[in-house]
N, C-alpha and C positions, 0 to 999 in steps of 0.2 A: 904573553897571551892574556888576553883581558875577562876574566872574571865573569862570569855569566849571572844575570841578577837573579838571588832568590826571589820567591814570592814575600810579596812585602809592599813598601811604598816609601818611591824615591821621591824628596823635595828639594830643589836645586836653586839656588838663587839665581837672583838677576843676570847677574857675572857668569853664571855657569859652573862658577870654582868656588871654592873654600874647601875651609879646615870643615871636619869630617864629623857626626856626632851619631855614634848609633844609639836608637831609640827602641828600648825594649816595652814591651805592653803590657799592662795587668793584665789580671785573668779574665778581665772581661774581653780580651782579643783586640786584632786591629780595628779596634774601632774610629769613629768619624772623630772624636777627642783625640786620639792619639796622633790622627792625621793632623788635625789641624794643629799639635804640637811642632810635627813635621814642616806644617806651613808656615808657623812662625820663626823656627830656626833658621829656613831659608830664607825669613825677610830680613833675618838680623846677617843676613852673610855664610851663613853655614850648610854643607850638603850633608842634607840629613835625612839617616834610612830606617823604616823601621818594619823587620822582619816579620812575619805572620806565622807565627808558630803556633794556632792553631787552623792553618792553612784552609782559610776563610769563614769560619764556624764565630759566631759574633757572640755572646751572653747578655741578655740583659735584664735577667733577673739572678742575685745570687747562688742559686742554687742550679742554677744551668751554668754558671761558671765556678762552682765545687764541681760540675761534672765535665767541663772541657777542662779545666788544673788538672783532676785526678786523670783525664785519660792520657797525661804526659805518659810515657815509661818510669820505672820507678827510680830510676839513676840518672833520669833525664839524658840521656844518652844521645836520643836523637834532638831534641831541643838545643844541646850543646854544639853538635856537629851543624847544626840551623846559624847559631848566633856568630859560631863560628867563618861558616861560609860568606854571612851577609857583614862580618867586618873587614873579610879577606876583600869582598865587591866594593864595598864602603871607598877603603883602603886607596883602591884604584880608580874611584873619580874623585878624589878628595886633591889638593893642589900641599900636602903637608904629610907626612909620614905619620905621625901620630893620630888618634880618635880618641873621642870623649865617647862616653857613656851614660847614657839616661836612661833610667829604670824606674816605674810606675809598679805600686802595690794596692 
């Protein structure tokens, strides 16, 4: 059964396959930088996804992202069960068992 996409944002090459590369986001959220990270993975050949785990809420002044960081849970519990699910989807359009990971601070 195939994986249903979290919210987030999928970048798929040319080919439609490759090796898989989850893309996490600073606290300034999904923003249009991170996308376009997205876009470049895909140009180099890779299906690459990156989760929204502050599920669409943008920051773009620091202190509006001290306050979408801090409203994570404090165990990050649901964050986990997030990054989680969007490697499990990754997983399943990727053409290679394995994923890379990228992470922005």
């Amino acid at each position: 059964m195939a994986e249903i996409q979290p919210a987030g944002f999928l970048a798929l090459p040319e080919s439609g396959q490759g090796r898989g590369v989850l893309v996490l986001h600073a606290w300034w959220g999904l923003n249009d930088t991170i996308k376009a990270v997205c876009g470049r993975l895909a140009g180099a050949g890779f299906v690459a996804f990156a989760p929204d785990l502050y599920h669409g809420k943008i920051a773009d002044t620091i202190e509006r992202a001290e306050v979408l960081g801090g409203a994570l849970d404090e165990n990050h519990v649901q964050a986990k069960a997030e990054i989680a699910a969007s490697a499990r989807f990754l997983s399943g359009q990727t053409s290679a068992p394995d994923l890379a990971v990228i992470g922005f601070s």
